[in-house]
N, C-alpha and C positions, 0 to 999 in steps of 0.2 A: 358628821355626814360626809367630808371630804374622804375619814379614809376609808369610810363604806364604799365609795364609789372608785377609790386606787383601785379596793381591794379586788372589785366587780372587774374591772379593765380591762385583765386578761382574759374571762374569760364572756369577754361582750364580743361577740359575733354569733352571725346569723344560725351555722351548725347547733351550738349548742344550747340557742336560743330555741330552737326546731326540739331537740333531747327532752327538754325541762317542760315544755308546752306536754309534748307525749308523754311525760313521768305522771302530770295531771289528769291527761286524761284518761291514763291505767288504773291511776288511784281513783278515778270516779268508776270504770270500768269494775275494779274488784266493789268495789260498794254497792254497784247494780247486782254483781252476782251473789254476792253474797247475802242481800235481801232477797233474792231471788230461791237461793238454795237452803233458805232455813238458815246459813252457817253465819248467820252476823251476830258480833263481839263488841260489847262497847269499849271492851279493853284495845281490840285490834283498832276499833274505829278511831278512837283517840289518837293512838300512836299515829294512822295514817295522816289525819288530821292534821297534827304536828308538822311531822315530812313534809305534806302540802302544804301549809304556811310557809314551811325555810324555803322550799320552790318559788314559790311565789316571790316572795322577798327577793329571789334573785334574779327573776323574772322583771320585775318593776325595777331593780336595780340596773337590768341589760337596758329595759326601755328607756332608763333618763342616759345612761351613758351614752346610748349611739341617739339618742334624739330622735327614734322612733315616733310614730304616730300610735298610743294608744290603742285609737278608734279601729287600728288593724287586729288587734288583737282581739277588742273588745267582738269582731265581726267573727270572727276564728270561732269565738265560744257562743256567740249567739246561733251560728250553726250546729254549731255540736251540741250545747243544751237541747235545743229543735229535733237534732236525730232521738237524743236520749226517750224528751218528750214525744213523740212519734212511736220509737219503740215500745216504751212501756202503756203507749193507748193498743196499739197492735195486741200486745201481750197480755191486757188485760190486768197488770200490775198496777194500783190502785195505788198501795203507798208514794212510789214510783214515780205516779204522774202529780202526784201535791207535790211533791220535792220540785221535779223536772219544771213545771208548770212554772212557777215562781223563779226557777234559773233564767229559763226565758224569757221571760216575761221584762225582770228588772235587766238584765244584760240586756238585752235586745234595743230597751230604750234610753239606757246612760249611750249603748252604743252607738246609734241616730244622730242621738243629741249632740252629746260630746266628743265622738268620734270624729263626727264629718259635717256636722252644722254650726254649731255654736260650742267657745270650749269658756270655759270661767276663767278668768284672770284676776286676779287683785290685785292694785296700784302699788306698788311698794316704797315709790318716794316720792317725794315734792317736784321733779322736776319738769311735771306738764300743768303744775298751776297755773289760771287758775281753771282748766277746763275737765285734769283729773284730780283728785285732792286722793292723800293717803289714805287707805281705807275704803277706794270706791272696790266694787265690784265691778268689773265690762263683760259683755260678750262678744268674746276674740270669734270673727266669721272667718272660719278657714278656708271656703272657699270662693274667697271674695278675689284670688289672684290665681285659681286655676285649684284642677282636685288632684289631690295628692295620690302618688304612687307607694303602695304598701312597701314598707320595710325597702325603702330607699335615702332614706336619710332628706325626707319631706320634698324632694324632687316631683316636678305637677305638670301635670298635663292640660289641653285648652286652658295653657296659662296666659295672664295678662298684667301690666305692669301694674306699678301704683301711681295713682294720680298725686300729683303737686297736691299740699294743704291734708292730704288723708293720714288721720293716727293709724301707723303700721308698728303690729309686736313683730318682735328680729333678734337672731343671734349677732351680737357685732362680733367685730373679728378681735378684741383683746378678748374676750369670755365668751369662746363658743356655744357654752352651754350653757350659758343665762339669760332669759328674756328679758329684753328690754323694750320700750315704749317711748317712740320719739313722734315727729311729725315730718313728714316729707316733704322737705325746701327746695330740694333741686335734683335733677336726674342726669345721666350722661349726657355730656355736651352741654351741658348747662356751663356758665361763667360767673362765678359767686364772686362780691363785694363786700366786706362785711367793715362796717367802719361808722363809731360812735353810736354803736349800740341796732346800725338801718343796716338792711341787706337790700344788696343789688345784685339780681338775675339776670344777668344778659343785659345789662347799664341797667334795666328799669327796677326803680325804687319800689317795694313793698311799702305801701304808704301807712303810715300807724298814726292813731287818732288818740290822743288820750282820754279814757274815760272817769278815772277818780285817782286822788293819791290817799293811802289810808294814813291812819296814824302815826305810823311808822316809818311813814315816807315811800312805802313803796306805790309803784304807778302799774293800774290795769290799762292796757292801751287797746285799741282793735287794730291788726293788721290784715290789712289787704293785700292776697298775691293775683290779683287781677282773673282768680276764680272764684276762691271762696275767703268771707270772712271768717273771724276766728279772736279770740282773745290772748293774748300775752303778759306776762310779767316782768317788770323792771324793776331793780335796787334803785336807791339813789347813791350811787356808785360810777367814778370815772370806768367804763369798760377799758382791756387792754389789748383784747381781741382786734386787730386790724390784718388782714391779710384780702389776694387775690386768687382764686384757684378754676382749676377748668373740671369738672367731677369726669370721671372716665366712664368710658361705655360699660352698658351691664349694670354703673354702681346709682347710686344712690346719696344723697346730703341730707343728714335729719339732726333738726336739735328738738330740743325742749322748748316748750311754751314757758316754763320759765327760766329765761334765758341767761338770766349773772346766775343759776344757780343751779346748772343740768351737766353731766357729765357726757358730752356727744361727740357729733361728726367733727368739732370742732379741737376734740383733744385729741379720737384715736381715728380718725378718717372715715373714708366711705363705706357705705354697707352693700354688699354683694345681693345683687335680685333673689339669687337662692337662697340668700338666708332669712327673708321677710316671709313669713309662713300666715300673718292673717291682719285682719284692720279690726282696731278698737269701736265697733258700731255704738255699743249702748251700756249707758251705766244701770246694772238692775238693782245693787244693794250696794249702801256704803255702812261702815263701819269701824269706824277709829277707834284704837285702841283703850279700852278703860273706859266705852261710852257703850249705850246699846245699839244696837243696828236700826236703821233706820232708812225709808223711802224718799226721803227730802232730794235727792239729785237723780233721782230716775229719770231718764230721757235718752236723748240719742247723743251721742258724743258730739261736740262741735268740734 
């Protein structure tokens, strides 16, 4: 997948992003006419067919490279579906409008949905046990910090920060183009203490409560940041983690709820406001691998 996406690099920008968009919408355009003119070919159809798959592919391949929003695009085609569908009710083209009908129809509400309201995420590792477990499903709210500016590199307007204790997905700055899933401990200006496993925000201690140790000796605790509660995970393990730091304006401090065991703010620093694009609100389906899927943790994220 890596050198799919080298091989894309060059030519990921917005011109030829614009090219590739219009190449589709030729190929839909000959398709109209040529149902239209008697002259349609299942042999031509195919072939175009084709062509528009390798477009596409490169298309989805420009939108993971620059971190594009989807949902812009998805809006791009739900309008043009819409002219198609328009046109061919105009024209009295009947084939036309069952094809067009159905463009619109499913575009229009993947693109609502997942564009610009809720997008699906799946938890990919252990590191916010025990509040997400691998294999959940969330819905990532994108605009729970402000609505996104098309084909800007997720740049928002009437935006607004993230609150202390809220799960926000984010580019960190060692892997700009991987999401990751942490929780927010401290904002600029803030002063972190981190020492024997307790964090201190501005001298005051997040007070944790233990609530079981399992088998294995690990410990569920609840931590308190004097907003909201919330559960954590402890090893029984000396921590080595002891430092003092002041987080800079603009950034951002997030670890994992499970703490000996989360790769975070803690190894590669702060997270930049522009790069936290949504907050983890609700688990809808989980699903571990080798099990069947199941409803058992539906709810709202704590």
């Amino acid at each position: 997948m890596s050198t799919f996406f080298n091989l894309i690099e060059p030519i990921a920008n917005l011109p030829v992003f614009i090219i590739l968009n219009l190449l589709i919408c030729g190929i839909v355009a000959y398709w109209y006419w040529s149902i239209v003119t008697g002259n349609f070919s299942d042999k031509v159809h195919r072939n175009t067919q084709r062509i528009g798959l390798f477009i596409s592919v490169l298309i989805i391949g420009i939108l993971f490279v620059k971190q594009w929003n989807i949902g812009d695009l998805l809006a791009f085609y739900s309008i043009f579906s819409l002219g198609v569908l328009i046109l061919s009710l105009v024209k009295g083209h009947q084939e036309i409008i069952k094809e067009s009908r159905g463009w619109f129809l499913s575009i229009f509400l993947v693109f609502f949905i997942r564009g610009y309201v809720y997008e699906p995420w799946q938890i990919p590792s252990g590191s916010m046990k025990p509040n997400l477990e691998v294999g959940d499903f969330v819905l990532v709210n994108r605009n729970a910090y402000g609505l996104e500016i098309p084909f800007t590199g997720r740049s928002k307007i009437f935006s607004k920060s993230p609150e202390i204790g809220e799960i926000v997905v984010f580019f960190p700055p060692h892997k700009p183009t991987v999401p990751y899933v942490k929780r927010v401990i401290a904002k600029g200006g803030d002063t972190i203490n981190y020492l024997n496993k307790r964090l201190y925000i501005n001298k005051e201690e997040y007070e944790q409560e233990l609530v079981q140790t399992d088998a294995f000796g690990v410990e569920i605790l609840t931590e308190n940041n004097n907003i909201k509660e919330y559960s954590i995970r402890h090893m029984q393990r000396t921590s080595a983690d002891i430092f003092e730091l002041v987080v800079p304006e603009g950034m951002y401090f997030v670890v994992g709820d499970n703490r000996d065991n989360s790769n975070d703010s803690r190894s590669w620093g702060f997270v930049k406001e522009e790069s936290i694009w949504g907050r983890a609100d609700y688990i809808w389906l989980s699903w571990k691998s080798g099990e069947w899927p199941n409803f058992s943790r539906v709810g709202k994220v704590k």
